[in-house]
N, C-alpha and C positions, 0 to 999 in steps of 0.2 A: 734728301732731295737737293737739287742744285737752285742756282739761283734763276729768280722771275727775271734775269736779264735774257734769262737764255727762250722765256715765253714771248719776248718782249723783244723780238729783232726788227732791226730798221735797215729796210731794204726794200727793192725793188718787186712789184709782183709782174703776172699774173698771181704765181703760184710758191709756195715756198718750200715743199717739197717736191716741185716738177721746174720749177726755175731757180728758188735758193740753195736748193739743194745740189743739182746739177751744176751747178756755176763754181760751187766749193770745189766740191769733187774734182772736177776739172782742173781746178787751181792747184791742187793737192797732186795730182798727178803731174801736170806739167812742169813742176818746181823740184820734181823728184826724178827729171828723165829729163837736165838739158842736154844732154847729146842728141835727143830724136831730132830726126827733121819730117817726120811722117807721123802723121795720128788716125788712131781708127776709135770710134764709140760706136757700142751697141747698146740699143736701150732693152730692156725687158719690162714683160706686162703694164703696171699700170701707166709707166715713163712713157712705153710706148704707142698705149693706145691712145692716151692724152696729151701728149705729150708738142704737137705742134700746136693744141688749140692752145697749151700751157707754157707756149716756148719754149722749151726745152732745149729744141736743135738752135734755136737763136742763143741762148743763155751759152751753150758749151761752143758755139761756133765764136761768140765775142771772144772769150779764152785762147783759143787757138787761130786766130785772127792770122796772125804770121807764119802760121805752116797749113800745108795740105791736110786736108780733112773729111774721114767720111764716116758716114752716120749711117747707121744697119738698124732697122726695127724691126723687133720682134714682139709684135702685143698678144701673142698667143703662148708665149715664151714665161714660167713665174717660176724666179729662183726662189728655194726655198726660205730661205731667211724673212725676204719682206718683199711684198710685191713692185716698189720699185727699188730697179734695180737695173745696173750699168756696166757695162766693161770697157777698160778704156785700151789700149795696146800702142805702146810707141815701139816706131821703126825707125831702121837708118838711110843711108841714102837708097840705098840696093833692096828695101824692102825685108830685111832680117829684122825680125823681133825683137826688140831689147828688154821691153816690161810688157808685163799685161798685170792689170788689177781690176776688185772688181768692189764696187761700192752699193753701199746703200742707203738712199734718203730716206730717213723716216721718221721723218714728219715735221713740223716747223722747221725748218733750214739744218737741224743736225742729220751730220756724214756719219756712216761706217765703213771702213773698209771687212772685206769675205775675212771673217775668223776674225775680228778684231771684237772684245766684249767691251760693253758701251759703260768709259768710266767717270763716272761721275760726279764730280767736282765736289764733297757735300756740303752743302751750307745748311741744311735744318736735320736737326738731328731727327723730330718724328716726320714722318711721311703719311699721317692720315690724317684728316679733319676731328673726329672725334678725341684724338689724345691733344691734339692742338689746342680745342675747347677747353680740355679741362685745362691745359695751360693758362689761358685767359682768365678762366674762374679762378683758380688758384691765385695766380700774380695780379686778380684784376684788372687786366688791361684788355684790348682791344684786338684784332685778328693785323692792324696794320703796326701796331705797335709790335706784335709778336715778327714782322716781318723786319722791324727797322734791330729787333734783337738782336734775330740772326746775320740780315745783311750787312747793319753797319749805318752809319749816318749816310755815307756816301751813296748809298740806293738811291736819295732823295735828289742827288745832281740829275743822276743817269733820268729817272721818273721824269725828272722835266724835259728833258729833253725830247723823250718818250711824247709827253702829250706837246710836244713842240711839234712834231711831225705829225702827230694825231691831227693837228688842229691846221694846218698847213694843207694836210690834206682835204678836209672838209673845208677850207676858204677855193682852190684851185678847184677840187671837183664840182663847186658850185655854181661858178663861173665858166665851164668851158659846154658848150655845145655840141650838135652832130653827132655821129655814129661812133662807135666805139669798132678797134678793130677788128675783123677778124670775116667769116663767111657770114655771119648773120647778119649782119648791118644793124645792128641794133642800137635804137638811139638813146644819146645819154636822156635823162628824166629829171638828174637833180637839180637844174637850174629851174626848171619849170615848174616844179614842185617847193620850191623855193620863191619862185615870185607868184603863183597861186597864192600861198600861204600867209603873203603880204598884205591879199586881200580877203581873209578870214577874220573872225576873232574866235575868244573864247577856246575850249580843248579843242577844236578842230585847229583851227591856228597850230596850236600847241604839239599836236601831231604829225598835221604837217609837216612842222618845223624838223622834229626828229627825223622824220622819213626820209627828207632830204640830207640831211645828216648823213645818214648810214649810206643812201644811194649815192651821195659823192666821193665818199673813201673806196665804195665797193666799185665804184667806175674809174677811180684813178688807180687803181689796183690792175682791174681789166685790161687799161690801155699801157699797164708793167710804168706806173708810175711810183711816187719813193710815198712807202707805207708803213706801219709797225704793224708785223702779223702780232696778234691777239685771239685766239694763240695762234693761227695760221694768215696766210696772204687771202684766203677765201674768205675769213671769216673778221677780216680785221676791218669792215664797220659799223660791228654791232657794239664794242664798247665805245669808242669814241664817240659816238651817233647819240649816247645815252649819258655820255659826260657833258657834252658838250651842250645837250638838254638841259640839264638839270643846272647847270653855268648860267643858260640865257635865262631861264623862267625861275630859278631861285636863288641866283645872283651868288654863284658858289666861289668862292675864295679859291685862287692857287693852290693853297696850302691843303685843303679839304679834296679836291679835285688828285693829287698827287695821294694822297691817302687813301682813297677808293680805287687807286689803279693798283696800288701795295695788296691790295683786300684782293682785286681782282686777279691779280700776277700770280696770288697764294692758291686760289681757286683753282685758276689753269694749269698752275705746279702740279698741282694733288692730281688732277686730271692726266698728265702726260706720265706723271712717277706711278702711279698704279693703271694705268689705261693705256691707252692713245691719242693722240689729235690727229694722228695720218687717219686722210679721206679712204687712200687708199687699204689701209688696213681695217678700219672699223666704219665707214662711209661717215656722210655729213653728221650724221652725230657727236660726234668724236672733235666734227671743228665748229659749224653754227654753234650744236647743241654746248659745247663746252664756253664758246664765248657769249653765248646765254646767261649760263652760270656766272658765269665771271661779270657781266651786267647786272645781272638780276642782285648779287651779291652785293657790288659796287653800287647802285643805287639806294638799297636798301639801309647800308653805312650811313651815306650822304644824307637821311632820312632820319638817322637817329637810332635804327634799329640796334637793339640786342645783340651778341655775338652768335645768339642761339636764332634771332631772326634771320638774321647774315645768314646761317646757316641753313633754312629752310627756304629761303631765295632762291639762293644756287642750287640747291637739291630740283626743287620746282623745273629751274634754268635746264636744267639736265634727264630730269625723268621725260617732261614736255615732249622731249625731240628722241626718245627714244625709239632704235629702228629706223633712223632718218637716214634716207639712201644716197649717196654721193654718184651722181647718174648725170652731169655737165652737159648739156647738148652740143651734139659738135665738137666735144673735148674742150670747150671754153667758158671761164672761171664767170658767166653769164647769166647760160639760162640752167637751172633756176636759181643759180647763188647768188645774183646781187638782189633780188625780190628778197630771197629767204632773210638775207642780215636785214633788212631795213623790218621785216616781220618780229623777227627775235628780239629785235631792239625794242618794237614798242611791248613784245611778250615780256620784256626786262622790268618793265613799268607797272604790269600787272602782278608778276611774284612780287615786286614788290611791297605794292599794296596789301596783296593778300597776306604774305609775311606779317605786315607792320598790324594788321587786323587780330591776328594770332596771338597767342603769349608765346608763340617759338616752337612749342610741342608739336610731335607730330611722327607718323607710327615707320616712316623707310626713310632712314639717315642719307645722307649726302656720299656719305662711304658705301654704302650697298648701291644705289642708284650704278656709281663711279664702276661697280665691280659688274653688276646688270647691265652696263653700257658696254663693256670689254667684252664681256660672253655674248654678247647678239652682236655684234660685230662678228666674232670671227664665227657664229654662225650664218652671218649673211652670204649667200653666194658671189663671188666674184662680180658679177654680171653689176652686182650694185652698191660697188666700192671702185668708184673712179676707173672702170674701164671702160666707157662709152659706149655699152655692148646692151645695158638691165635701164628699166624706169626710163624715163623721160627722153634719155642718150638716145632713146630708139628712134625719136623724132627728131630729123635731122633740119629742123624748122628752117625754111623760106620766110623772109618778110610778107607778111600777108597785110592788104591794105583795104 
């Protein structure tokens, strides 16, 4: 498996496959064709059926900023390799072709170019949760210690920084007001949910408190503010939302906080190296449902649990949201994805518990969940994996008052 840096990118959302992705691509192509003075992008299927609620045409328009530019969508259009998918073509002055290539996002911010096999850096030599455990048991250590094994001490700079922008994020989207952009006018929530909560006590308070957590990351994502997908840009405020929790009300150390995101990184690894996190190839399961896991996980550490607890958190995190349709109203990272993370986050708090309640045992491993989450994916119909076509997408909702 490669490293949890690569689950753990800092950048810009909506979307990190519909705007990290595309924004790379582009760079990659325009750095490999400076003779053009003309550029052409097509998008296919899910780039393009989502693609403007997801900016996409903004994301690749920055890139080629200084040349002529034009954008062909085709959301009826699915190359085979992975549903999204791009061609980009540079011309000269006279309009003669000089390249064309053809890429594909899939999924957290990682590019492939057509015929290019996806190679992967390794840094853990196993790739499943189960032989990782018995590493733990064996060397007696702990799932964030097995992480700092293979990474190195140096994971622990990058980690901070990581929850530097975590936390940046949740101070900014908490504070800012109004409508979020895009056709639905839909108004930010987490400031108000934040001073509600001022006048609670007791687990409501405490709740509260979370909810606005996860709704402010997931709204500064929306308006393509600076976030760390975990493991995607849709899904990046359900851990933060659950760290940042567990910081206020148990008064969590740095050091511990940076440990549960190591726990959580490992989680969302196992997820993308044996699965997916693209919306578009296995629907929201694949990105809430994985940074579920990766909360559910990460809280239950923080708690004290077992490695075998840890383990049945995240399994929980992941079975939960099995079948969970990535269906974006309008094609924007909104309706119903900033509800769902601020949901997941507090579903994070409940495996947890149950976890800590358990002695660990328990009869569908975290690895079979991982493999039953890949096969109902690509058995789900197109319609409801990020094409705005299946589920919810179909109601192209008006503010109603």
């Amino acid at each position: 498996m490669e490293s949890i840096r690569e689950i753990y990118r800092i950048g810009h959302g909506p979307s990190s496959s519909h705007t990290m992705g595309p924004r790379i691509a582009a760079e990659q192509f325009l750095t490999a064709n400076p003779e053009a003075v003309k550029f052409k992008c097509t998008l296919y299927g899910s780039l393009a059926a989502t693609g403007k609620g997801h900016l996409t045409d903004f994301a690749v328009d920055e890139v080629f900023k200084r040349f002529p530019l034009e954008i062909l969508w085709e959301p009826d259009t699915f190359l085979p390799f992975h549903p999204n998918a791009m061609k980009f073509e540079a011309c000269s002055e006279d309009g003669q072709k000089l390249q064309e290539k053809i890429y594909y996002s899939v999924g957290g911010g990682a590019v492939l170019e057509e015929g290019e096999q996806k190679e992967t850096k390794r840094v853990y030599e196993l790739s499943n949760l189960e032989d990782i455990l018995s590493w733990c048991h064996t060397h007696k250590k702990q799932l964030w210690e097995y992480v700092e094994f293979n990474e190195g001490p140096q994971i622990w700079k990058y980690l901070e920084q990581v929850w530097k922008t975590m936390n940046e994020a949740i101070k900014r989207g908490m504070k800012q007001e109004g409508t979020l952009p895009g056709g639905l006018h839909l108004p930010r929530k987490s400031a108000m949910f934040k001073q509600k909560a001022e006048h609670f006590t007791g687990p409501f308070k405490k709740r509260s408190q979370l909810f606005a957590y996860a709704l402010a990351v997931s709204e500064e994502n929306a308006s393509g503010g600076l976030i760390v997908t975990a493991p995607t840009c849709g899904a990046s405020g359900v851990v933060p939302a659950v760290l940042k929790y567990y910081k206020k009300v148990y008064k969590i150390d740095l050091k511990h906080i940076l440990r549960a995101l190591a726990t959580a990184g490992l989680i969302g690894n196992l997820v993308k190296h044996n699965a997916s996190i693209s919306g578009a190839e296995v629907g929201c399961q694949g990105e809430v449902g994985t940074a579920c896991a990766m909360a559910s996980a990460a809280a239950t550490q923080l708690m004290g649990g077992t490695v075998k607890q840890v383990e049945y958190a995240a399994e929980m995190g992941l079975e939960h949201h099995l079948g969970l349709t990535c269906d974006p109203v309008a094609g924007l990272v909104q309706i119903p994805c900033i509800e769902r993370n601020a949901m997941a986050a507090e579903r994070s708090l409940a495996h947890n518990t149950y976890a800590l309640m358990s002695d660990g045992e328990h009869r569908i491993s975290f690895d079979e969940v991982v493999e039953t989450m890949y096969q109902t994916g690509k058995d789900l119909s197109n319609h409801y994996k990020e094409t705005s076509k299946g589920g919810l997408a179909r109601y192209q909702a008006l503010p109603k008052y």
